[in-house]
C-alpha positions, 0 to 999 in steps of 0.5 A, a space after each residue: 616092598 610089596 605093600 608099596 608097589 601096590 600103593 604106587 601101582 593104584 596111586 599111577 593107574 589112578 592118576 592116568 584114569 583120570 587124565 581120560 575122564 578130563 579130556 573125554 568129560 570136560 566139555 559136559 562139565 563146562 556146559 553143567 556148570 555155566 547151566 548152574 551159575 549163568 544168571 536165569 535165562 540166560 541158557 535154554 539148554 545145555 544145547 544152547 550153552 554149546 551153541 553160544 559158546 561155540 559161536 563165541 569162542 570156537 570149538 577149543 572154548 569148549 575146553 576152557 578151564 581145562 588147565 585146572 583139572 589137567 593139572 590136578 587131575 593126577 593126584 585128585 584121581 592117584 589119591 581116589 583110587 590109592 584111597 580106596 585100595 588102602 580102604 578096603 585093606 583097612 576093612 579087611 584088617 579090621 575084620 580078621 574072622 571074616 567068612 567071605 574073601 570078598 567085601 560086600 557092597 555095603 562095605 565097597 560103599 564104605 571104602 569108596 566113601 572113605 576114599 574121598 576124605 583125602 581126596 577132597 584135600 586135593 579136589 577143593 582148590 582145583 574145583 574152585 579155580 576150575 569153576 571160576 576159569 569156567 564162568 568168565 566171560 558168560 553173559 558179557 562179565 569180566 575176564 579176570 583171570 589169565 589161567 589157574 596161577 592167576 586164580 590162585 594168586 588172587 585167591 590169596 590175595 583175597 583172603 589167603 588160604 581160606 579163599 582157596 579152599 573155599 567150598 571144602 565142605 559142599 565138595 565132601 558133601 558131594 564126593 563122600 556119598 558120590 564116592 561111595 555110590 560111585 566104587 561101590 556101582 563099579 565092583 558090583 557092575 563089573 562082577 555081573 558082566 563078568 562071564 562065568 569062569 573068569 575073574 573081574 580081575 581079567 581085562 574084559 573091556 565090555 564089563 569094564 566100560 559098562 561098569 564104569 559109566 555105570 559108576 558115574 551115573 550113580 555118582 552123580 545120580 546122587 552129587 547134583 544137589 552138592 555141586 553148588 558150584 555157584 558157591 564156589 563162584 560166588 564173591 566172598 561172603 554171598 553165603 556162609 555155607 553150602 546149607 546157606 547156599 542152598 537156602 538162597 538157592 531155592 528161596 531165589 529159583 526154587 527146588 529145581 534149581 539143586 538140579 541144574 545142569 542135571 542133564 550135561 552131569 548125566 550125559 558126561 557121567 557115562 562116557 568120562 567114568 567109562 574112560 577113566 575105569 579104562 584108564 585106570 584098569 589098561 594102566 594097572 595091568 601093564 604096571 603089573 606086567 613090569 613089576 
């Protein structure tokens, strides 16, 4: 019984945390991702996407595509932070003579790698309906779809589940070492900020924003390259993978081109993980205050 209160304690406390990050993060996200799929040219800036969008469709289209990551936003993050507490008990069982009561960084690194595994199950479809919600209508293109239902549904049609869950493998590229990088840069973080003769398990609200901006930082520090999301945008059978897609991409823009939307990624990483951690960690301490 203990056992699954704790599950279901990680598993709420992560969903909420994440429910922070999209309503503080979505504006930079949406911004990074019309940056890496508008056609050259289009942008000179992550500023001029804003300033265009903005012009076009009022403040609220800043937040257009918002419903997808809404929607899976609970059991995307529920799973991540359910995910990475089960790993770390798994490491823990799986190293009965260990000396130290605490994982070492490689072994957090570990835990959050393995976190996105499942994860990924969840994230795939949502990133692929967010990103195709989120590229409409830029440079004059058609608007397709009406809201995430509607992607869905021609998804299907198109090419059944497999058209759903396209752009899979770039999503685990990208969130297996985001991950890792990601749970790994918070515990570390937040055990140096933490002052001597307190436990990181205290509710210090500096450490806990410092380290998770720095967790986001570090994540995406490294996901860029991965977060082709012009693959998941793409009409079906542009490439026939995430390394095709790559290869396209620099034969086409260059190098440069993995690292678009670089800058919205960087400026939102710190302010969306900051708030996601704060969720998580505020919710966790009241859902351990009532059972």
């Amino acid at each position: 019984s203990t056992s699954a209160a704790e599950n279901i304690k990680s598993f709420v406390s992560g969903g909420f945390g994440g429910v922070c990050a999209v309503l503080v993060g979505h504006p930079f996200d949406l911004t990074k991702t019309r940056l890496q799929t508008a056609a050259p040219g289009a942008y000179t800036g992550a500023i001029d996407v804003v300033k265009k969008t903005v012009a076009k469709d009022g403040l609220t289209g800043l937040y257009r595509g918002v419903i997808p990551p809404l929607l899976g936003v609970t059991p995307i993050f529920a799973v991540s932070f359910w995910a990475y507490d089960a790993s770390k008990k798994l490491l823990f069982a799986a190293t009965p003579k260990r000396e130290s009561s605490s994982l070492s960084t490689s072994e957090l690194a570990l835990a959050g790698f393995l976190s996105a595994v499942p994860t990924t199950l969840v994230t795939a479809p949502v990133e692929r309906a967010k990103v195709l919600l989120q590229v409409q209508g830029q440079g004059g293109s058609e608007v397709k779809y009406k809201g995430v239902t509607d992607v869905l549904k021609h998804l299907y049609k198109e090419g059944g589940i497999r058209s759903i869950f396209r752009g899979t493998g770039a999503t685990l590229a990208r969130d297996g070492p985001g991950s890792a990088a990601y749970f790994a840069a918070y515990e570390v973080t937040k055990k140096a900020l933490t002052p001597a003769g307190s436990s990181p398990a205290d509710l210090n609200l500096q450490a806990i924003i410092i380290a998770g901006g720095t967790a986001g930082v570090a994540m995406w520090a490294i996901a860029i390259p991965p977060d082709v999301s012009v693959k998941l945008s793409a009409p079906s059978g542009t490439y026939s993978g995430i390394m095709d897609c790559m290869r396209k991409t620099i034969a086409a823009d260059g190098i440069g081109a993995l690292w678009k939307g670089f800058g919205p990624a960087m400026a939102r990483a710190f302010p969306a993980n900051a708030a996601t951690f704060l969720g998580v960690e505020a919710s966790r301490k009241l859902l351990d205050g009532l059972f």
